[in-house]
MARGU-788830 format. One record per residue (C-alpha): residue number from 1; residue in three letters; y, x, z. Coordinates in pm, 1 decimal. Each point is the difference from the previous one (the first is absolute). Layout:
! MARGU-788830
+-----+------+----------+----------+----------+
| pos | code |        y |        x |        z |
+-----+------+----------+----------+----------+
| NUM |  ala |        Y |        X |        Z |
...
+-----+------+----------+----------+----------+
! end
This chain:
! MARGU-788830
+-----+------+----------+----------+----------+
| pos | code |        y |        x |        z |
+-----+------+----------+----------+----------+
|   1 |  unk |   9673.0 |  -2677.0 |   -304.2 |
|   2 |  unk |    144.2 |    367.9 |    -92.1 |
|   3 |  unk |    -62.4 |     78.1 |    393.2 |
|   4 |  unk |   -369.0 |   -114.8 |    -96.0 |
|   5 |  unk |    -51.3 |    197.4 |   -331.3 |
|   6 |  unk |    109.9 |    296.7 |    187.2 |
|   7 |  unk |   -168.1 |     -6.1 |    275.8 |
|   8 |  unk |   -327.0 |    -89.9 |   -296.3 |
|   9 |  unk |    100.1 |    329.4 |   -139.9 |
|  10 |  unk |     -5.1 |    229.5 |    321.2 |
|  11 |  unk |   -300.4 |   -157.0 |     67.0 |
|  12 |  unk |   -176.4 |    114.5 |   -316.5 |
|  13 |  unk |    144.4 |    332.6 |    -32.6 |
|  14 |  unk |   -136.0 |     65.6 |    349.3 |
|  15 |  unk |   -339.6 |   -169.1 |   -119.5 |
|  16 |  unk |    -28.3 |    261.4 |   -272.2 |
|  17 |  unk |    101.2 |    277.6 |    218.4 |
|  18 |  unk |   -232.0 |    -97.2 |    202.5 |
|  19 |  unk |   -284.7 |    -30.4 |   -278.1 |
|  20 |  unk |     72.0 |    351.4 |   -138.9 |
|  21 |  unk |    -35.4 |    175.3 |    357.0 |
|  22 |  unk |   -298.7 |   -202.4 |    120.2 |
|  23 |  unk |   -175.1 |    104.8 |   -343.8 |
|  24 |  unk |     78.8 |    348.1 |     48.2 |
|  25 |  unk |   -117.4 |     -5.7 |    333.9 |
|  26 |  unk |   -323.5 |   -149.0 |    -90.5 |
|  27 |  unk |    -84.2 |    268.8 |   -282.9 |
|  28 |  unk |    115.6 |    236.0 |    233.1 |
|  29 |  unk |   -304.8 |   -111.3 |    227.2 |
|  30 |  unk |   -294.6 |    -32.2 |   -298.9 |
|  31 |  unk |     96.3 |    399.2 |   -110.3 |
|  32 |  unk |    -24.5 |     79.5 |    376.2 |
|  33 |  unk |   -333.8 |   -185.2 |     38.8 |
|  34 |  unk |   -135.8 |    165.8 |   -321.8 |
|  35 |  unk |    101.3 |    361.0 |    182.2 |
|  36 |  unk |   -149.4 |   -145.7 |    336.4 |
|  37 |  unk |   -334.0 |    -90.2 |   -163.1 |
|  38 |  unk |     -7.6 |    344.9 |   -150.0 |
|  39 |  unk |    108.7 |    203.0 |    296.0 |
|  40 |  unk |   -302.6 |   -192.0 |    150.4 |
|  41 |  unk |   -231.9 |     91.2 |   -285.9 |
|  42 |  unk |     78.5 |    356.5 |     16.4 |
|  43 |  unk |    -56.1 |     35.4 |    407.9 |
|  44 |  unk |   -298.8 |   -161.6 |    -56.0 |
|  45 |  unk |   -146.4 |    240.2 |   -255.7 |
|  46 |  unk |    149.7 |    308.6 |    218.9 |
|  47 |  unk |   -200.0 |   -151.4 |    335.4 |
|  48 |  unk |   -311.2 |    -19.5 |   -206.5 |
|  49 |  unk |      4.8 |    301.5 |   -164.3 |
|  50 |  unk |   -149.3 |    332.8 |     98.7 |
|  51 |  unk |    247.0 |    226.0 |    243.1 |
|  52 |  unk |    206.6 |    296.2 |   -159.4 |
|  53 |  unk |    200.5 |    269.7 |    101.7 |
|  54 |  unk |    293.5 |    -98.7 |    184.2 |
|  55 |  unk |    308.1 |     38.8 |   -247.9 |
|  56 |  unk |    161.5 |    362.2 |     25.1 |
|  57 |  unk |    285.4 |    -87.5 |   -140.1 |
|  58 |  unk |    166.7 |   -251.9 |    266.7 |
|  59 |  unk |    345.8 |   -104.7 |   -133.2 |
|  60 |  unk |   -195.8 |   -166.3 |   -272.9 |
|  61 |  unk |   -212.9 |   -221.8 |    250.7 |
|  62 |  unk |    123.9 |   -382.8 |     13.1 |
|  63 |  unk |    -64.5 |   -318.9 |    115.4 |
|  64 |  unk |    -20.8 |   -144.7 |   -333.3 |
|  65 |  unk |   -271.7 |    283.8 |   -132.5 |
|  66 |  unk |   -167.0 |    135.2 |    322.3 |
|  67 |  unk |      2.3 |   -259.7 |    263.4 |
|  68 |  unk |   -352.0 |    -31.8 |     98.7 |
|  69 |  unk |   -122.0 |    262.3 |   -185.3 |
|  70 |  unk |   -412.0 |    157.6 |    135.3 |
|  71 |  unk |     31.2 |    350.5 |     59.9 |
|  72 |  unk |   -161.7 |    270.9 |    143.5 |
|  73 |  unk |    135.4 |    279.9 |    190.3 |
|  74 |  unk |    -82.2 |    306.6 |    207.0 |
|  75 |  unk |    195.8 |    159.8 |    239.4 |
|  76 |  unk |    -16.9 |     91.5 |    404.5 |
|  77 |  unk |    169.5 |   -210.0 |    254.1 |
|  78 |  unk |    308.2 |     96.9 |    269.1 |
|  79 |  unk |   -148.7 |   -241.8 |    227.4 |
|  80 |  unk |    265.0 |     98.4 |    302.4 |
|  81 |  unk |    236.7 |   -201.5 |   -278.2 |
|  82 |  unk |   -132.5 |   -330.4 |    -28.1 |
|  83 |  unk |    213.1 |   -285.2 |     32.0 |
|  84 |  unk |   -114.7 |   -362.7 |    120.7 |
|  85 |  unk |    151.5 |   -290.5 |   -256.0 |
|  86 |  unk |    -29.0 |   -343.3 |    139.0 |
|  87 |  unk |   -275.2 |   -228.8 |   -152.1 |
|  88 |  unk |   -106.6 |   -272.7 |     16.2 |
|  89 |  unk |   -351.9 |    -86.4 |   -168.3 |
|  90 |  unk |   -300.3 |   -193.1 |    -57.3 |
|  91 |  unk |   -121.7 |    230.3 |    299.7 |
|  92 |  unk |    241.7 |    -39.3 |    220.5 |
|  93 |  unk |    356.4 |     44.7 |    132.0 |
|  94 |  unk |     36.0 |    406.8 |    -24.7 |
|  95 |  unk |     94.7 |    332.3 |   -156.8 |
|  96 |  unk |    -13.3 |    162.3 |   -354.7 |
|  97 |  unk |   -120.9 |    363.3 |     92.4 |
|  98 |  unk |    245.0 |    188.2 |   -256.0 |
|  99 |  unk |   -117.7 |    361.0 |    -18.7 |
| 100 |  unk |    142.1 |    252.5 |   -209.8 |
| 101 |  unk |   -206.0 |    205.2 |   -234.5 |
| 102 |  unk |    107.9 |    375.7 |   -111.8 |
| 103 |  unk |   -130.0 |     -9.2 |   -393.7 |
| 104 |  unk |   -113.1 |    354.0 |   -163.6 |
| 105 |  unk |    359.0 |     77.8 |   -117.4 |
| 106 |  unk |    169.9 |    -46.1 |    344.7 |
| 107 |  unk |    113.0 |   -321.0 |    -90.3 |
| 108 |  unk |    -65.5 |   -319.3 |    220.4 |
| 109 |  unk |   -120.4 |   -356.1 |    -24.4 |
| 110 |  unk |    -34.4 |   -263.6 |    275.9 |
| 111 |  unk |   -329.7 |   -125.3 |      3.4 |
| 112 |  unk |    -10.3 |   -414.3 |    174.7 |
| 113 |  unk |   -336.8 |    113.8 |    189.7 |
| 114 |  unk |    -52.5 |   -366.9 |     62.8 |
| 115 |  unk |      2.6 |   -229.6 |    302.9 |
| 116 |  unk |      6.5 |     20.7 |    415.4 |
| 117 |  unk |     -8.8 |   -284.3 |    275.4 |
| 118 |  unk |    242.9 |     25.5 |    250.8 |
| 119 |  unk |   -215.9 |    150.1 |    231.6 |
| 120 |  unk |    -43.3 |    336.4 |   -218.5 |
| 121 |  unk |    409.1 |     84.8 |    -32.6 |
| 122 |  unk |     -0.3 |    312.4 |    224.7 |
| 123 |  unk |   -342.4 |    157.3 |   -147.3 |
| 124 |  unk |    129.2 |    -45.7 |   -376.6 |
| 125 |  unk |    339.9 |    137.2 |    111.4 |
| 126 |  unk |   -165.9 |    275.8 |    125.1 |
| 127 |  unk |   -180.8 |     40.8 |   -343.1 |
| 128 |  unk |   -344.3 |   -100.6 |    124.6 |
| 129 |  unk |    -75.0 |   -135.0 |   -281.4 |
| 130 |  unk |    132.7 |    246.2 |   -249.3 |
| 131 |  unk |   -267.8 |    231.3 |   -113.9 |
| 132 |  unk |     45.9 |    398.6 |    -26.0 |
| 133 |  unk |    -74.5 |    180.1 |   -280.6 |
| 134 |  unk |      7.7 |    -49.7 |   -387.0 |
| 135 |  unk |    -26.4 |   -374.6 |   -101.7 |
| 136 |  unk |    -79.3 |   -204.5 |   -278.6 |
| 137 |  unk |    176.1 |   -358.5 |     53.6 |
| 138 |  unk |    -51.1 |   -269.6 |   -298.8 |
| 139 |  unk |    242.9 |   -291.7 |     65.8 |
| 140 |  unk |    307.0 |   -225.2 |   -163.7 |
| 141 |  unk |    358.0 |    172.7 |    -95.5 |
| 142 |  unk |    230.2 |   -194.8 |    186.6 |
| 143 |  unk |    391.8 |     56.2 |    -48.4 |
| 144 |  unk |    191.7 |     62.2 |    310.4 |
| 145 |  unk |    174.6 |   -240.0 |    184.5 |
| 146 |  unk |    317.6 |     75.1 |    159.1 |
| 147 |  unk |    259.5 |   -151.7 |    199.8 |
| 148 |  unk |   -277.0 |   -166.4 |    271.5 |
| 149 |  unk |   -185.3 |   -353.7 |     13.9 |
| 150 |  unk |    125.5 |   -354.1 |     47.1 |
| 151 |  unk |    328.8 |    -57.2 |    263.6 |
| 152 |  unk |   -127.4 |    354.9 |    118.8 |
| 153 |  unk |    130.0 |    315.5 |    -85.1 |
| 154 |  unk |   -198.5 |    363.8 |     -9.6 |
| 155 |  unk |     90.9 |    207.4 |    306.0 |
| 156 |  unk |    -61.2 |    399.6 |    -79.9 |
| 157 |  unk |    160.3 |    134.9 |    281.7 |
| 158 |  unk |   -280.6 |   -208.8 |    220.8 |
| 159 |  unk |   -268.8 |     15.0 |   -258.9 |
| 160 |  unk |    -44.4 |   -363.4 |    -37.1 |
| 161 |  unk |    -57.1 |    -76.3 |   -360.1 |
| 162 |  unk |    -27.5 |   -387.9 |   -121.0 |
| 163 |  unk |    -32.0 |    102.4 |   -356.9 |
| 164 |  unk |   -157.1 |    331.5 |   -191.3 |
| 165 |  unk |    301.3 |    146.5 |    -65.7 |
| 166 |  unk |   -146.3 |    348.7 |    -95.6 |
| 167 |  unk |    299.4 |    187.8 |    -74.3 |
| 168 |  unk |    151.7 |    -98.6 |    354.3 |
| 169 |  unk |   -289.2 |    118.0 |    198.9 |
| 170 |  unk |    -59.7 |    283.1 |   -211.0 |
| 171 |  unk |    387.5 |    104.2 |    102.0 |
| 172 |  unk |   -108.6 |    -78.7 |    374.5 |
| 173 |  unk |   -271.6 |    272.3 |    -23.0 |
| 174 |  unk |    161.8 |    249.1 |   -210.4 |
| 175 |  unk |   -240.4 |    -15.6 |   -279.0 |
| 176 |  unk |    112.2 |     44.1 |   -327.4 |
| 177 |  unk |    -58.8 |    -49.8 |   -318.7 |
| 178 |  unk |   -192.2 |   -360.4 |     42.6 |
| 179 |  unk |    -48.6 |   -252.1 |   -291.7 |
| 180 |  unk |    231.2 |   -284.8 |    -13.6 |
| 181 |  unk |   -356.6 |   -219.7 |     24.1 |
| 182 |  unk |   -282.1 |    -28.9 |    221.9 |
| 183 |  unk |   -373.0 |    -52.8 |     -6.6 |
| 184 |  unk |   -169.2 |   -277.8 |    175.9 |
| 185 |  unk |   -375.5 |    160.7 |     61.9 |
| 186 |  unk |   -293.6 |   -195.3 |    -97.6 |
| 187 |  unk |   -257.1 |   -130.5 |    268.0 |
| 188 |  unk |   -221.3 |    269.8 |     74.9 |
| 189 |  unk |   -262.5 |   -181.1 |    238.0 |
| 190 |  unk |      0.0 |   -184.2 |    348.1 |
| 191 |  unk |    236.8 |    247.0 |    163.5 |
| 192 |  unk |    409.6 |     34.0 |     50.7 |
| 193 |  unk |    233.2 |    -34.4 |   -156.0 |
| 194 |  unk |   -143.5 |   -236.4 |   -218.4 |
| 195 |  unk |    159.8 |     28.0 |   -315.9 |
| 196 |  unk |    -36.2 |   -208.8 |   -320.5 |
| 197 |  unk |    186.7 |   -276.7 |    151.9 |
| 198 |  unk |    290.3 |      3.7 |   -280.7 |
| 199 |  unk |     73.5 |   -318.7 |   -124.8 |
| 200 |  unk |     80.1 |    -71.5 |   -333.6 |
| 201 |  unk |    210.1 |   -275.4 |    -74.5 |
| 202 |  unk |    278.7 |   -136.0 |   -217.1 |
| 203 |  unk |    220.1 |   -290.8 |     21.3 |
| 204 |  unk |     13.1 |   -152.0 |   -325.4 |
| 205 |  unk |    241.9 |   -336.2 |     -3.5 |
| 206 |  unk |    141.0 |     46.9 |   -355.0 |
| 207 |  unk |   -189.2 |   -279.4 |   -111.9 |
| 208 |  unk |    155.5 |   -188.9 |    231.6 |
| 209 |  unk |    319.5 |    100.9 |     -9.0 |
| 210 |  unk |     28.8 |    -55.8 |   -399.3 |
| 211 |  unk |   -134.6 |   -324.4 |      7.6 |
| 212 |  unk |    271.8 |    -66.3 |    279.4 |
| 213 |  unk |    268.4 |    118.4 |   -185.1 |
| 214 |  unk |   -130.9 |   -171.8 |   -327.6 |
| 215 |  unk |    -14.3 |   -306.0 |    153.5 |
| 216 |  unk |    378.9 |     32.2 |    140.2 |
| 217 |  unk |     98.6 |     72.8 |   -358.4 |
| 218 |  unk |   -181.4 |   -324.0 |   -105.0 |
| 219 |  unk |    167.1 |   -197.8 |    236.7 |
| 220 |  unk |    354.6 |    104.2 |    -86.5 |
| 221 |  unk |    -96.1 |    -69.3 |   -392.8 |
| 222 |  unk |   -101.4 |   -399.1 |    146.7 |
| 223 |  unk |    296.3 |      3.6 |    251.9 |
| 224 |  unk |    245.4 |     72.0 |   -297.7 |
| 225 |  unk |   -195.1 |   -243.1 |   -247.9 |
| 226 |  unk |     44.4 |   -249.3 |    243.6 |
| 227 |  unk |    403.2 |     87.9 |     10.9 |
| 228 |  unk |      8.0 |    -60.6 |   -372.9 |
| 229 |  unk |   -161.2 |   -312.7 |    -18.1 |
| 230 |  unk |    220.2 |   -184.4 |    297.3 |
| 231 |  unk |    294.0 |    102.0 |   -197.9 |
+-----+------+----------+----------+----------+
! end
């Protein structure tokens, strides 16, 4: 009977253990679906809105408050440094054409030119497809993204690129200072690159999550009511 009782009591401490984590863990998920839902909010109002200047001051720039931002910028193209990012699209298996645009001050940005098949890796390499001359581009900021894309890793010494890792092919070409983010170029017509192909999207399983971990904590609340009542 003691041997019972005690193993009644482990039983219920580890019940309410139990409760008190899985209720954290589940108001831990509704706060971060109540910042998802807002972070969603927010990059919708900055896709909508009108483009502005790209921001000057870049160690401000963050995911959280720029990501997705419409800007407009001017600058001229190095088109003898563009660098070919894997893609692949709703057009196709291909290339980002990543071009690097010299800004007023000296400064650079990459500018995501937009989409090529396959077929057109050689003439964008060879920057035909990178206009001379002073541009306007409108487009998306996009933060950079290093390290390379999924079970593949960039390759700089090669130039083979599997993510836009700006500041690593920046360092490849020698060109410095660049923005820690990127621009993905709106369409501009029927021709390539075709840009505007960013997609927006968010993965938002909170709700799902907290209901999950709700419903654990509910079931160690019955588990231990049922302990009670057989003893």
């Amino acid at each position: 009977m003691a041997r019972r009782r005690f193993l009644s009591f482990l039983f219920l401490l580890l019940a309410a253990v139990s409760f008190a984590g899985f209720m954290s863990l589940g108001v831990w998920q509704v706060k971060r679906l109540a910042w998802k839902e807002d972070l969603i909010d927010r990059v919708e109002a900055r896709v909508h809105a009108d483009p502005v200047a790209v921001p000057a001051n870049w160690p401000r720039v963050s995911e959280d408050t720029h990501e997705y931002l419409h800007v407009r910028v001017s600058g001229e193209y190095r088109a003898d440094a563009v660098s070919l990012v894997a893609a692949a699209t709703e057009a196709g298996q291909g290339y980002w054409v990543m071009a690097p645009l010299q800004l007023a001050g000296g400064r650079w940005l990459y500018i995501n030119q937009g989409f090529v098949p396959q077929t057109e890796r050689k003439a964008a390499q060879a920057g035909a497809f990178t206009p001379e001359g002073v541009v306007t581009v409108t487009g998306l900021l996009r933060m950079s993204h290093p390290g390379g894309g999924v079970l593949r890793d960039n390759v700089p010494a090669e130039n083979r690129w599997y993510s836009r890792d700006v500041q690593a092919m920046a360092a490849r070409q020698g060109i410095a200072p660049v923005a820690p983010f990127f621009v993905d170029a709106a369409r501009s017509g029927e021709t390539l690159p075709i840009g505007g192909l960013t997609v927006i999207q968010f993965r938002n399983n909170h709700l799902v999550y907290a209901i999950t971990w709700f419903a654990l904590a509910l079931g160690m609340v019955l588990a231990a009511v049922l302990v009670v009542r057989h003893r």
